[in-house]
Every structure is written in C-alpha cells, then in structure tokens.
MOPAC internal coordinates of N, CA, C and O (Angstrom, degrees):
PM7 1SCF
backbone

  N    0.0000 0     0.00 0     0.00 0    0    0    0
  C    1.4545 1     0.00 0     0.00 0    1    0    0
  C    1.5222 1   108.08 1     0.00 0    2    1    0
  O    1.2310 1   123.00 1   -73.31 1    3    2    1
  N    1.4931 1   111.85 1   106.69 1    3    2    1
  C    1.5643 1    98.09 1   144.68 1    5    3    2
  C    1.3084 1   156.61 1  -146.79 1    6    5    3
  O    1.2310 1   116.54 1     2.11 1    7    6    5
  N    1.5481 1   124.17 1  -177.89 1    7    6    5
  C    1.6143 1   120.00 1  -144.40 1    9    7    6
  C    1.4666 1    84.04 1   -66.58 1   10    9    7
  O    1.2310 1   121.75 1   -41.56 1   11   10    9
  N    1.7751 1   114.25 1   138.44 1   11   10    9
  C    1.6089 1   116.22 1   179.44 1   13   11   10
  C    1.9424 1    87.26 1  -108.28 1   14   13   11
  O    1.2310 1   118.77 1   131.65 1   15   14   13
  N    1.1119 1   119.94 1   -48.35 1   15   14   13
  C    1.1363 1   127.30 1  -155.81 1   17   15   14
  C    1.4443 1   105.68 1  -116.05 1   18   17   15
  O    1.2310 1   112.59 1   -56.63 1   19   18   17
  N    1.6331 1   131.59 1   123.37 1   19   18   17
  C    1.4467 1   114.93 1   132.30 1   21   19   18
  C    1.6341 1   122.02 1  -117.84 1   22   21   19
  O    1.2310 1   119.08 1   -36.12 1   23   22   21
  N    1.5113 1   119.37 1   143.88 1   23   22   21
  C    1.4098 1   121.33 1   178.58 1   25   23   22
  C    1.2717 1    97.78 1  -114.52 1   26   25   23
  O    1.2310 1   119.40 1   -46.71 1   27   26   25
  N    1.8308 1   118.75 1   133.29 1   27   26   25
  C    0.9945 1   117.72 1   142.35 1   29   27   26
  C    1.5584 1   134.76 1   -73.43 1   30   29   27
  O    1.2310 1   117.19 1   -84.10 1   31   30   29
  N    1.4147 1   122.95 1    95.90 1   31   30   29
  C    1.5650 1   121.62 1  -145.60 1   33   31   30
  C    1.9603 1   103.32 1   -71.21 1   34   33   31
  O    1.2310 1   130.08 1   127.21 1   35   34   33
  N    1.4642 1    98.16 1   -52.79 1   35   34   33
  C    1.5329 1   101.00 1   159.06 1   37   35   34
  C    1.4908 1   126.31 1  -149.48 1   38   37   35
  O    1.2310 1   125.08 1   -13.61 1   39   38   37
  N    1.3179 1   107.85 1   166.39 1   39   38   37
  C    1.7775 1   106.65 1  -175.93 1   41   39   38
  C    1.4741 1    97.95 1  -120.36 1   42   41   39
  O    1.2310 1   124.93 1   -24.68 1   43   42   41
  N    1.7124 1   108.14 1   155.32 1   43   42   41
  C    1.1831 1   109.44 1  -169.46 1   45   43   42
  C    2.3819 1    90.80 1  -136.17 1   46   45   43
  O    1.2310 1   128.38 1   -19.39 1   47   46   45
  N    0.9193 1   101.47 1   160.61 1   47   46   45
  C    1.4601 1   119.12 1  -161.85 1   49   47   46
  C    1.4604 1   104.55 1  -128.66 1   50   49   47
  O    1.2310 1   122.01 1   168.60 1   51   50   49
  N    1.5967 1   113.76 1   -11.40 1   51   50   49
  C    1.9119 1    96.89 1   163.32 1   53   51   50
  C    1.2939 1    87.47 1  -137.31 1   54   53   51
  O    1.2310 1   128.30 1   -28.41 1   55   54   53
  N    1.9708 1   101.62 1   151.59 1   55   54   53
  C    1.1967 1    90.24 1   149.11 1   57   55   54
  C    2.0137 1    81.01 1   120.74 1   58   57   55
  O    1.2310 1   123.99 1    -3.72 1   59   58   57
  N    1.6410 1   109.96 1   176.28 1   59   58   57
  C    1.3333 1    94.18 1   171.02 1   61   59   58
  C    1.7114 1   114.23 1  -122.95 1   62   61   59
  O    1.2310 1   123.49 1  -168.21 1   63   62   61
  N    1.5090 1   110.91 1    11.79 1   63   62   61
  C    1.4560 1   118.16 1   147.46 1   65   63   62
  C    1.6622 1   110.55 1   -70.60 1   66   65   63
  O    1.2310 1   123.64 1   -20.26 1   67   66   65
  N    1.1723 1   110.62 1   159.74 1   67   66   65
  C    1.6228 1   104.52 1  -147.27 1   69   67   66
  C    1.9822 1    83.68 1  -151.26 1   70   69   67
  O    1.2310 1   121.39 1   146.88 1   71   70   69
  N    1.8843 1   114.94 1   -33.12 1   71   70   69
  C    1.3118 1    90.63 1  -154.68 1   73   71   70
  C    1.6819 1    87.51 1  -149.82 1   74   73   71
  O    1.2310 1   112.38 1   -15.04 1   75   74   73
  N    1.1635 1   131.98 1   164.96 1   75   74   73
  C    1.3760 1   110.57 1   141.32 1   77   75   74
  C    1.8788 1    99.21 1  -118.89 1   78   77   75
  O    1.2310 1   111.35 1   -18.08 1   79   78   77
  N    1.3807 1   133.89 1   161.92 1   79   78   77
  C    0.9465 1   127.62 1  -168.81 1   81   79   78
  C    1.9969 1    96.77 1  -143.57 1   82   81   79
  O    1.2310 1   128.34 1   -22.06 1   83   82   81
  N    1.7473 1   101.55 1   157.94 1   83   82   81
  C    1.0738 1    89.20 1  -170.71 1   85   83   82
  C    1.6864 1    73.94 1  -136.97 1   86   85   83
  O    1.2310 1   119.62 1   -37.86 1   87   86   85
  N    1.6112 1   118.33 1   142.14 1   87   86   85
  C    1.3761 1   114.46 1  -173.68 1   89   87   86
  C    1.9596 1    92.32 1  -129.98 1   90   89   87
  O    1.2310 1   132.15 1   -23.92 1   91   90   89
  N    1.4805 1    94.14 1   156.08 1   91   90   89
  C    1.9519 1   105.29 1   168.69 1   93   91   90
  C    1.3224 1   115.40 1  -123.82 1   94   93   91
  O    1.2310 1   126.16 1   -57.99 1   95   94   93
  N    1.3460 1   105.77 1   122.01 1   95   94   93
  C    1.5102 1    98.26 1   151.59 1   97   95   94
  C    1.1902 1   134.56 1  -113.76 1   98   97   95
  O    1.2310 1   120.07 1   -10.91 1   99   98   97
  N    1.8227 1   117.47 1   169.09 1   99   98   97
  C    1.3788 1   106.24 1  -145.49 1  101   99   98
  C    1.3696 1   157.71 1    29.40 1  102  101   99
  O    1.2310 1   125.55 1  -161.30 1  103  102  101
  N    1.7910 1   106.94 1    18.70 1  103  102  101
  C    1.4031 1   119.80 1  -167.68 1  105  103  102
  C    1.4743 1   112.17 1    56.26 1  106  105  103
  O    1.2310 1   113.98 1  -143.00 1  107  106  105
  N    1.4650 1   129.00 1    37.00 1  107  106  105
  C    1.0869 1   139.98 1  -178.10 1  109  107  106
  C    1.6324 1   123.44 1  -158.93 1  110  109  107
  O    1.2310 1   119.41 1   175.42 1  111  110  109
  N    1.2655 1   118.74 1    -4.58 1  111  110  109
  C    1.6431 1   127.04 1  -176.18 1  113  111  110
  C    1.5092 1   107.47 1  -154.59 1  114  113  111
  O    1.2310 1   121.85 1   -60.29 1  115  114  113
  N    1.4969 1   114.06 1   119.71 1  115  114  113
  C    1.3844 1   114.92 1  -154.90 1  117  115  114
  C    2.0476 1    79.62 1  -126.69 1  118  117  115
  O    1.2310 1   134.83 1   -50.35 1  119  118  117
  N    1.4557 1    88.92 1   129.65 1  119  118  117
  C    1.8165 1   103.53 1   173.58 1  121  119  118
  C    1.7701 1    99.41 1   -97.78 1  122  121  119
  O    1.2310 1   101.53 1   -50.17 1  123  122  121
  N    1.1716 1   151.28 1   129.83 1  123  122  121
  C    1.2148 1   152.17 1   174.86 1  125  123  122
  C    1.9712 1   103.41 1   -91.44 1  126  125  123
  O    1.2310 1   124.23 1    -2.31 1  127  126  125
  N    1.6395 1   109.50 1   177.69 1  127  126  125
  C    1.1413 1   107.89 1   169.37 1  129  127  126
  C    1.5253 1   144.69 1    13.55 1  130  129  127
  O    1.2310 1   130.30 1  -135.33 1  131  130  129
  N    1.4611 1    97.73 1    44.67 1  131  130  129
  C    1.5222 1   114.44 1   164.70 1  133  131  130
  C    1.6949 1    95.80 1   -84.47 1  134  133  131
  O    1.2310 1   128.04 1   -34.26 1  135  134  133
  N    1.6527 1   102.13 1   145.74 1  135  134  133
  C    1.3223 1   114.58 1  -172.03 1  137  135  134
  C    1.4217 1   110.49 1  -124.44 1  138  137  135
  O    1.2310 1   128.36 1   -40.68 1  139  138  137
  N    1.6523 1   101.50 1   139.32 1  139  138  137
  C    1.3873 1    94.15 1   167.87 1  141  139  138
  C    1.0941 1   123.20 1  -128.65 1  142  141  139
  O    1.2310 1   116.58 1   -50.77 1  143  142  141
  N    1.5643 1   124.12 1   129.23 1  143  142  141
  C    1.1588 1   156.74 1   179.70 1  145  143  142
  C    1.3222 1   129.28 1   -75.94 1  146  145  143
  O    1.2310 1   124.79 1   -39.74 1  147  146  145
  N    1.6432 1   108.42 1   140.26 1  147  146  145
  C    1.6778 1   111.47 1   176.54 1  149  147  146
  C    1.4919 1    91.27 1  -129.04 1  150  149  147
  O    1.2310 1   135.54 1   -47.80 1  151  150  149
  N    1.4440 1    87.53 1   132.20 1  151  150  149
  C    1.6631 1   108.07 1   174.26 1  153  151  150
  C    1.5027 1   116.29 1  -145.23 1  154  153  151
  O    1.2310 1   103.83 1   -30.39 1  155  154  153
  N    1.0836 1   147.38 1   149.61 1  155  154  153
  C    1.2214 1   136.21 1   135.21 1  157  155  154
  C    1.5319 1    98.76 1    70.63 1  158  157  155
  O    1.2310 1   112.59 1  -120.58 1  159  158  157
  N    1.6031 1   131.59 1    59.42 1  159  158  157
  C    1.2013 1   134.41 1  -143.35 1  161  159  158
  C    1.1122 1   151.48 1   -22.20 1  162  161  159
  O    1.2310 1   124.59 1  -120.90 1  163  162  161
  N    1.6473 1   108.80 1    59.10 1  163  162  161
  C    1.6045 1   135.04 1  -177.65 1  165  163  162
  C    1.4474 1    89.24 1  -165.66 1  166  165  163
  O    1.2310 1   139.27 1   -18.68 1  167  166  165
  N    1.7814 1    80.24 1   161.32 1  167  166  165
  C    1.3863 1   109.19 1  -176.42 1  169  167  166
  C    1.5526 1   108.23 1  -106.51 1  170  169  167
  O    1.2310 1   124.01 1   -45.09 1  171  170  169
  N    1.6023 1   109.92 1   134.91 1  171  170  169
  C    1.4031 1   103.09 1   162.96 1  173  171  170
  C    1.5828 1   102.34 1  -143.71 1  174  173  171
  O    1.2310 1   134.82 1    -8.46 1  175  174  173
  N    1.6763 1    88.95 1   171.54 1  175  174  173
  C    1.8314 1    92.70 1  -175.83 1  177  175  174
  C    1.4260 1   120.54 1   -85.09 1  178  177  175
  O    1.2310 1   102.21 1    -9.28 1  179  178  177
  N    1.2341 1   150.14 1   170.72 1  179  178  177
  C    1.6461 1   165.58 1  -152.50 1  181  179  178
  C    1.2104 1   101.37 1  -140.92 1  182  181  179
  O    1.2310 1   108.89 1   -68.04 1  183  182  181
  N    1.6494 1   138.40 1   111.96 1  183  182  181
  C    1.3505 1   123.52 1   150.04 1  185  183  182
  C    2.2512 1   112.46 1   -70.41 1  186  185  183
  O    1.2310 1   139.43 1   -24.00 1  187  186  185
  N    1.9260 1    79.93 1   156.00 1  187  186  185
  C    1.3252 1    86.64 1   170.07 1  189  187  186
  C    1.3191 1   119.93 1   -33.97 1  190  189  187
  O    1.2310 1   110.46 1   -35.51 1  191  190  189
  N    1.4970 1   135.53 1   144.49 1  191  190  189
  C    1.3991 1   141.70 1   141.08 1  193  191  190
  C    1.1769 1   110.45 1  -145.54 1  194  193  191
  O    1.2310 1   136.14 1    -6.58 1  195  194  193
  N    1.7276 1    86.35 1   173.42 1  195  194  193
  C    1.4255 1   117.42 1   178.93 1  197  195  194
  C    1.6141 1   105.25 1  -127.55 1  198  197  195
  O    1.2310 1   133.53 1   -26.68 1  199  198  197
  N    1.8218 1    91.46 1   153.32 1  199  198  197
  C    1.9025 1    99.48 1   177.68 1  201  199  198
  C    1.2730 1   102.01 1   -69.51 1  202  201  199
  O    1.2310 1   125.10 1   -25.88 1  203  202  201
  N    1.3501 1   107.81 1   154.12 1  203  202  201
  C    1.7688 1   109.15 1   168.62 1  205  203  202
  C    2.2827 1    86.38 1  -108.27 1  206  205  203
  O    1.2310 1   134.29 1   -28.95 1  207  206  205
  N    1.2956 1    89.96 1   151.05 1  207  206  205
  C    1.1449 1   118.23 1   161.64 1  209  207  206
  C    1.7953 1   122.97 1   -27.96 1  210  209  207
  O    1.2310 1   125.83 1   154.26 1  211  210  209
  N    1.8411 1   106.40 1   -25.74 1  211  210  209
  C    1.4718 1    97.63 1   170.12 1  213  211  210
  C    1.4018 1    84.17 1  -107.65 1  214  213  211
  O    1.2310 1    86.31 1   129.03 1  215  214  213
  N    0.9417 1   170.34 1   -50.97 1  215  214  213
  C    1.1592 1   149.50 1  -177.69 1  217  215  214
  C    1.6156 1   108.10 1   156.00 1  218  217  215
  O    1.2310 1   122.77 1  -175.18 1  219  218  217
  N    1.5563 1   112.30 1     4.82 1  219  218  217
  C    1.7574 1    98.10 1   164.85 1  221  219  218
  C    1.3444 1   108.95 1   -99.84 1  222  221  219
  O    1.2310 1   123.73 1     8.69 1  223  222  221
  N    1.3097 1   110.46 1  -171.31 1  223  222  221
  C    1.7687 1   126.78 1  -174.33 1  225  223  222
  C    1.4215 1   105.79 1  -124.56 1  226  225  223
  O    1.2310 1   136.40 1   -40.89 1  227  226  225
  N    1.5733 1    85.85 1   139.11 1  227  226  225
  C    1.2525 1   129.80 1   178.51 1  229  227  226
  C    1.6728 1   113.69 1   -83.56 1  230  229  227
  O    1.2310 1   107.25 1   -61.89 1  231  230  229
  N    1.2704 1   141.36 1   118.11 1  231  230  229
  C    1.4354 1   122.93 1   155.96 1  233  231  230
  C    1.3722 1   134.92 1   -84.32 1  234  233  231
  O    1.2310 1   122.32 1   -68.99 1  235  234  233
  N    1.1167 1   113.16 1   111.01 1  235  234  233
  C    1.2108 1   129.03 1  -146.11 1  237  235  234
  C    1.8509 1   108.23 1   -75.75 1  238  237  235
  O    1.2310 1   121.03 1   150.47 1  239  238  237
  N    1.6671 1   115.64 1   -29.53 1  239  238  237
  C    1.3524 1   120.24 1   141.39 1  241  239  238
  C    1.4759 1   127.21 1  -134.74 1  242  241  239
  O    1.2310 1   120.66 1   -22.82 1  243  242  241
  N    1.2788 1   116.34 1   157.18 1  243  242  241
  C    1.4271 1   102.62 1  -159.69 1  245  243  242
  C    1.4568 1   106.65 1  -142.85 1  246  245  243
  O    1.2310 1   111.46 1   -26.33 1  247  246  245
  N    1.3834 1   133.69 1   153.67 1  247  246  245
  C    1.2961 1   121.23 1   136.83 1  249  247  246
  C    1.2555 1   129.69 1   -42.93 1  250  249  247
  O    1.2310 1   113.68 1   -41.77 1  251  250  249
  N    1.9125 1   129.57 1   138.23 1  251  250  249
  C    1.0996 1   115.76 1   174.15 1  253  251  250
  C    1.8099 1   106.42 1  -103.90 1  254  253  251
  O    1.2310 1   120.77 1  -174.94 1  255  254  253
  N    1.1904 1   116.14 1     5.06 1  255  254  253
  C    1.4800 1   116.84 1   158.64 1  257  255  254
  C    1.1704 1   135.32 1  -122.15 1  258  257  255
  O    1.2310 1   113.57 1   -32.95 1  259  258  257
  N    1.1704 1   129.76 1   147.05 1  259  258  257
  C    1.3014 1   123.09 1   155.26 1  261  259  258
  C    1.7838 1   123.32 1    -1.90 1  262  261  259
  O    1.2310 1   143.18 1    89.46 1  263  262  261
  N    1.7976 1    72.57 1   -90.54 1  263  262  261
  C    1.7577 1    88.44 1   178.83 1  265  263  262
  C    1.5044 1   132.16 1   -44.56 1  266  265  263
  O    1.2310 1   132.20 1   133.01 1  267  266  265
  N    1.4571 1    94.05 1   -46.99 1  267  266  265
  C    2.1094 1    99.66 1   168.26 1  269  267  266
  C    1.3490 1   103.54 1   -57.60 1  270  269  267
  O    1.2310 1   117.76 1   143.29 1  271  270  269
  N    1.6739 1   121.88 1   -36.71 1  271  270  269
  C    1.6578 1    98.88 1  -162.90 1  273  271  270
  C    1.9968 1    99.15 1   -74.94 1  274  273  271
  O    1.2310 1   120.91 1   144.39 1  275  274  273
  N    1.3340 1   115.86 1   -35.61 1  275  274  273
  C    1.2939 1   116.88 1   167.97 1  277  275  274
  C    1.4546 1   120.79 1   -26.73 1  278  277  275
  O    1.2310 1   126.77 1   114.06 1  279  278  277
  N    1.2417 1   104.58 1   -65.94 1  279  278  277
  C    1.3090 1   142.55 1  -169.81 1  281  279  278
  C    1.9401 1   106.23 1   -58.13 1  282  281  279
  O    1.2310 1   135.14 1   134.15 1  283  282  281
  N    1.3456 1    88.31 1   -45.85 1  283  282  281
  C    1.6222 1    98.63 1   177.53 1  285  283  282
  C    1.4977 1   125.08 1   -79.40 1  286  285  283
  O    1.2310 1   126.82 1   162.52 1  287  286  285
  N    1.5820 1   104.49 1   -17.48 1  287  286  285
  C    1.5919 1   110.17 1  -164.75 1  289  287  286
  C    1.5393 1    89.02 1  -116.34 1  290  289  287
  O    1.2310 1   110.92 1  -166.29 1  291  290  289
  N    1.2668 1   134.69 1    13.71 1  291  290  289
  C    0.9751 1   138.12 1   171.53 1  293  291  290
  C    1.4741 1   111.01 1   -99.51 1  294  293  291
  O    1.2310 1   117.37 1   128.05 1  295  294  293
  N    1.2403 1   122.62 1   -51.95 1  295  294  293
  C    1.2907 1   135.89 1   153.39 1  297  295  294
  C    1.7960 1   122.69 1   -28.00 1  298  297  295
  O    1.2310 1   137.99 1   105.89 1  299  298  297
  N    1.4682 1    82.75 1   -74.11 1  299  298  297
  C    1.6612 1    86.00 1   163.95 1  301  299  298
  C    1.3031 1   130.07 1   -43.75 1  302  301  299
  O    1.2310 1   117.11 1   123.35 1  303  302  301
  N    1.2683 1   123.11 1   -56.65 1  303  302  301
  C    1.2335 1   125.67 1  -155.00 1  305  303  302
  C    1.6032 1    97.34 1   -74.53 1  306  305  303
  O    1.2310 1   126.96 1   144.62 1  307  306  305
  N    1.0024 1   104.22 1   -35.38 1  307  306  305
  C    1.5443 1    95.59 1   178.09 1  309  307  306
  C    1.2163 1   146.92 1   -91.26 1  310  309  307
  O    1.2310 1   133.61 1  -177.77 1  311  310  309
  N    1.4297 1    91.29 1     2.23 1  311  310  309
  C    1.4765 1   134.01 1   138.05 1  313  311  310
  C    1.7361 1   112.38 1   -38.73 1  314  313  311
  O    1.2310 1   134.61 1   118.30 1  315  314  313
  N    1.1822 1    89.34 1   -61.70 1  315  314  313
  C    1.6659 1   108.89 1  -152.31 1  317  315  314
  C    1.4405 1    84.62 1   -75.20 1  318  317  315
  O    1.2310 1   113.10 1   102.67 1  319  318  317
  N    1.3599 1   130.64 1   -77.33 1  319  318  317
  C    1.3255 1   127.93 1  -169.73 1  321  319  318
  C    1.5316 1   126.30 1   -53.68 1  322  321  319
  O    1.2310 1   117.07 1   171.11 1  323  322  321
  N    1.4852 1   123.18 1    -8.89 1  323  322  321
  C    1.3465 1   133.83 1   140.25 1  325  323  322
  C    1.7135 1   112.90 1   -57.18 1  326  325  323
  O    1.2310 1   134.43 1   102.10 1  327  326  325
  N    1.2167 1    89.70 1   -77.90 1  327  326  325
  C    1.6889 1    87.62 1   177.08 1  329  327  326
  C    1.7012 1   126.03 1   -49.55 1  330  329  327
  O    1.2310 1   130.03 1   143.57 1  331  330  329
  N    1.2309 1    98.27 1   -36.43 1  331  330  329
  C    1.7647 1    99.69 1   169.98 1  333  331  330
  C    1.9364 1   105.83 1   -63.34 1  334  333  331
  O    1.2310 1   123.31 1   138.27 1  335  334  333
  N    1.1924 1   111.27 1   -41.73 1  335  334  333
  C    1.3724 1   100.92 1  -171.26 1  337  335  334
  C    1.3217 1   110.50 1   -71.73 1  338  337  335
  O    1.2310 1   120.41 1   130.72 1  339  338  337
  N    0.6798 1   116.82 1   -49.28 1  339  338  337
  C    2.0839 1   127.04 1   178.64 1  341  339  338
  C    1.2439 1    98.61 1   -68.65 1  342  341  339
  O    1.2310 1   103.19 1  -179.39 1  343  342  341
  N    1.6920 1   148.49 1     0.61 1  343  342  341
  C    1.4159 1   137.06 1   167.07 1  345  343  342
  C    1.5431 1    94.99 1   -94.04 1  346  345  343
  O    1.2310 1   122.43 1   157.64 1  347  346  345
  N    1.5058 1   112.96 1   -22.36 1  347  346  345
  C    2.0416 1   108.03 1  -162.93 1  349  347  346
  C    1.8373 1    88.85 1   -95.02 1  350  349  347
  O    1.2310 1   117.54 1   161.12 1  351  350  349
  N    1.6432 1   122.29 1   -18.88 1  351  350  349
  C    1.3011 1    86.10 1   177.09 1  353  351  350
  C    1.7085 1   126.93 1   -89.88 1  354  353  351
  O    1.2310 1   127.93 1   157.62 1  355  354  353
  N    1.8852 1   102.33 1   -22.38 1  355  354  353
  C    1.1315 1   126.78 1   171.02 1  357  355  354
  C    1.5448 1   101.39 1  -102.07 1  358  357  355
  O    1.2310 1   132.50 1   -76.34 1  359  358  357
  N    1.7655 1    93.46 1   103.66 1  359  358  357
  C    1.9867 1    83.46 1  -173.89 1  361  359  358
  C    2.0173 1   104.98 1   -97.52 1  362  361  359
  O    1.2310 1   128.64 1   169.93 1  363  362  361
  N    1.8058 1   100.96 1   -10.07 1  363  362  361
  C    1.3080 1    91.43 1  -174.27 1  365  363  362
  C    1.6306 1   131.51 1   -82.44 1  366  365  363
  O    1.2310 1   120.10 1   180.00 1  367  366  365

C-alpha cells in the first residue's frame, strides 16, 4: 500500500494539536482527521477516534504495524513541516 496523497486540511497555532491531516492510499482510500501533535518536544501523529461511552477512545483506523505506522508518521510530518514552512513564508 502506498501513501498517494497527503493534505494538510488545517493548522492550528495554540494549543498542542498543531494540524489536522487527511492522507490517500493508492489513489483509492482516503483516511480523514489524523492529527498531529506536539508534546513532550516532538511531534507525532493521532489516528481518527471516537469516545466510547465511559469516556476513552477508540481508533477508529489504524496501522496494523509497527513499520506502516513509522512509515505513515513519517510521511506526515513531513508533510506538515513542508506545508508549515511555505504557509510562514507566504502568510497571505
């Protein structure tokens, strides 16, 4: 499987959500609202979820390896840090 597409859908400037991202694979399966996060000084990505009923989260899609999630949050981020730089030089 691989990533054909990533969009950074939006960026956020407070707070320690940083992105929401929408990624494709194979030009045929689009994952929405994976998030990326700054914590603990690095950034990593969030799959989609949902609340469960006592109050934790569920991921609603996921990597089933290691390596793909590597592979995937590696992608992203550098995604994101392209797109963050080209939004700070063109801010209008």
């Amino acid at each position: 499987m691989q990533i054909t597409d990533i969009k950074i859908r939006k960026f956020f400037d407070e707070g320690p959500m940083k992105a929401i991202v929408s990624v494709t694979f194979d030009d045929v399966f689009a994952v929405h609202d994976i998030k990326v996060i700054h914590a603990g000084e690095k950034d990593f990505i969030v799959m989609p979820s949902r609340k469960n009923p006592d109050g934790s989260y569920r991921d609603i899609a996921h990597p089933i390896t290691a390596q793909f999630r590597l592979d995937l949050e590696k992608a992203v981020l550098a995604e994101y840090e392209k797109q963050k730089e080209l939004a700070q030089e063109d801010p209008a």
